[in-house]
N, C-alpha and C positions, 0 to 999 in steps of 0.2 A: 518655509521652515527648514533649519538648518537638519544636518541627521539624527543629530544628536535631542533636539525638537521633539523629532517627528516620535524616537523612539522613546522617551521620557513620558510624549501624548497619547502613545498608546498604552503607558503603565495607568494613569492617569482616570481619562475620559471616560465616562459615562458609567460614574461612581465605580471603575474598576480597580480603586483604590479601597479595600476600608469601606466602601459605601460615602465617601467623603468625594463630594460634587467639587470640581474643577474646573476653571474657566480659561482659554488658553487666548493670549495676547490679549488681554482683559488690561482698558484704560480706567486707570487711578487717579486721577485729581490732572495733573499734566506730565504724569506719565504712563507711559503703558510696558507693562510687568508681562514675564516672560506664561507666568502660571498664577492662578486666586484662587484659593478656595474662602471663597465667604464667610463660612460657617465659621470657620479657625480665623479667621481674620491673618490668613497666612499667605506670603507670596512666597513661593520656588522659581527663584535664577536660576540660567544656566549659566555659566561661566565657561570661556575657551580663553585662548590663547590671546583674545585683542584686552581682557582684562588685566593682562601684566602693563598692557600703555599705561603712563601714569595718567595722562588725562581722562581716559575713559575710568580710571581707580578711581581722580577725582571725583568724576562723575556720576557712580556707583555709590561711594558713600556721602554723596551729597543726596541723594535720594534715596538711600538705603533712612540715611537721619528724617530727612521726611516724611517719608512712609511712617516708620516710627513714633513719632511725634502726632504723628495722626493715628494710633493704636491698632496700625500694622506691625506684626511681624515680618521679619524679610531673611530667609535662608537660602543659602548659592552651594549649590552643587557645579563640581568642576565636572567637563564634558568626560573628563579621565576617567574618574572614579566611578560614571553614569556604565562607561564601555568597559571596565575591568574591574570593577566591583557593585555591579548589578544592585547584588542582596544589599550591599551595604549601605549603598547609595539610597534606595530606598527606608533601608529600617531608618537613615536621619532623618526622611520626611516624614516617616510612620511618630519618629519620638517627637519633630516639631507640632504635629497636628493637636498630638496628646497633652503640650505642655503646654498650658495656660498661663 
């Protein structure tokens, strides 16, 4: 796990979110997602710096749309905003989980 992983899986894990169960490098159909919570039918990305590659961009919304289409949600947090806006980083996975 990258650091940025590790410190996201520790906000995360063992319902220390909200009470809201997470599963971490959880496989999806043929692919395997950074974070699942079941319940919400929600996946959390991390996203750094190899996301600006266009192929890896391709790659993300080719399977962002997948997910999707299979009644996945799919929300990407940038590694930035995880390290220098904590709080905020979290309240977007707090309003993903809530929005149905």
């Amino acid at each position: 796990m990258s650091e940025a992983e590790r410190v996201l899986w520790m906000l995360l894990r063992s319902r220390r979110f909200e009470g809201w169960k997470f599963r971490r490098q959880a496989p999806l159909g043929r692919y395997v997602v950074d974070f699942f919570c079941p319940a919400a039918a929600l996946v959390v990305e991390l996203d750094g710096a190899q996301q600006a590659n266009a192929e890896q961009a391709a790659f993300d919304a080719t399977r962002t749309a997948e997910l999707q289409a299979s009644g996945i949600r799919v929300m990407r947090i940038w590694v930035g905003d995880l390290f220098h806006d904590r709080e905020g980083a979290m309240e977007a996975v707090w309003q993903a989980l809530h929005r149905r």
